[in-house]
Each structure stands twice: as C-alpha cells, then as structure tokens.
N, C-alpha and C positions, 0 to 999 in steps of 0.2 A: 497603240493602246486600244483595247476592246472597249466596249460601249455596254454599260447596264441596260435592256432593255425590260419592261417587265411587259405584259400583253394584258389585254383587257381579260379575257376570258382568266387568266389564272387569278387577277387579280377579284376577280368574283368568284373564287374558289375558295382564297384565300379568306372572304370577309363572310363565305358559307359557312366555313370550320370555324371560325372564331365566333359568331354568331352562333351557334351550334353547341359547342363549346362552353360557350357561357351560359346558354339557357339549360344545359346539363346540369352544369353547375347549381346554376338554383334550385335548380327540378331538386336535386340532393341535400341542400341545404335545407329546403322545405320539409324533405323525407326525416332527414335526420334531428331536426327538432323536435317533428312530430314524436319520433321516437324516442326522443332523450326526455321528450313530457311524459310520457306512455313510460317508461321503464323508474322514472322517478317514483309514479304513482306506485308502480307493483311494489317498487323496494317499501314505498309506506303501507303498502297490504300485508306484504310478509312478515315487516313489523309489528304491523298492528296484531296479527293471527299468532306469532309467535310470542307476544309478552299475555295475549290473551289464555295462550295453551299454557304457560308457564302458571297464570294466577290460577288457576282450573288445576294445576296440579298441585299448587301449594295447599289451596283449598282442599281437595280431595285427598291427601297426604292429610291433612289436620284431620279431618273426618275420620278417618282409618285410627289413626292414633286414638281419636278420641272416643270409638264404639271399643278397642280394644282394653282401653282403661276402664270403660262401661262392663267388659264383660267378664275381665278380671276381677273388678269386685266385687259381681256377681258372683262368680267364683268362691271368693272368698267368705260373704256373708252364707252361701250356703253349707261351705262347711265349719262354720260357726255353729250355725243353724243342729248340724247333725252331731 
C-alpha cells in the first residue's frame, strides 16, 4: 500500500491559492455592492427624469390645446365682427 505524502512546500502553495482566492473573493463582493448601490441610484434618476419629461409634456400638451382654443375664438369673434 502507497503512503499519502503531502510536502511542505505544496502545502504553502496550497494555503497561497486559498488565501488568494478568498481575498478575490471579497475584493468582488466589495466591487459589486458598490455597484448594485450605483446602479440602484441611476434607475431612481431615470425615474425621476422620466415621470419629470412626462408632466412637462402633459403640461405643454394642455398649453397647445389651450392657445389653440384662444385662437379659435379669436377666429371666430372676428368674423362676427365683419
């Protein structure tokens, strides 16, 4: 029957990668928080700049309508008028 041996040297090769490994690991975990906070923020910007361009249109859509009715009855009082 053979004999397991393991050697010093691989065993500090081994506890290199694992060590290594795991401080990857967080190095990533760190990254990607950061960015799951960062990407949260945009989506409440885009939000916010999107429902803001919406009322800006409803607003300026009522305006239109409402110089249009203005100038329609201009319109019409003038030729009354004549």
């Amino acid at each position: 029957m053979k004999k397991f041996a393991l050697h010093i040297d691989a065993l500090a090769v081994i506890i290199i990668v694992f060590i290594t490994s795991f401080g990857f690991n967080l190095y990533q975990r760190y990254q990607y928080s950061d960015l799951l906070k960062e990407h949260i923020g945009l989506q409440f910007q885009v939000l916010s700049l999107e429902l803001g361009r919406a009322m800006k249109d409803a607003k300026l859509k009522k305006c239109v309508d409402d110089t249009e009715t203005q100038l329609a009855s201009l319109n019409d009082c003038r030729l009354n008028v004549q």
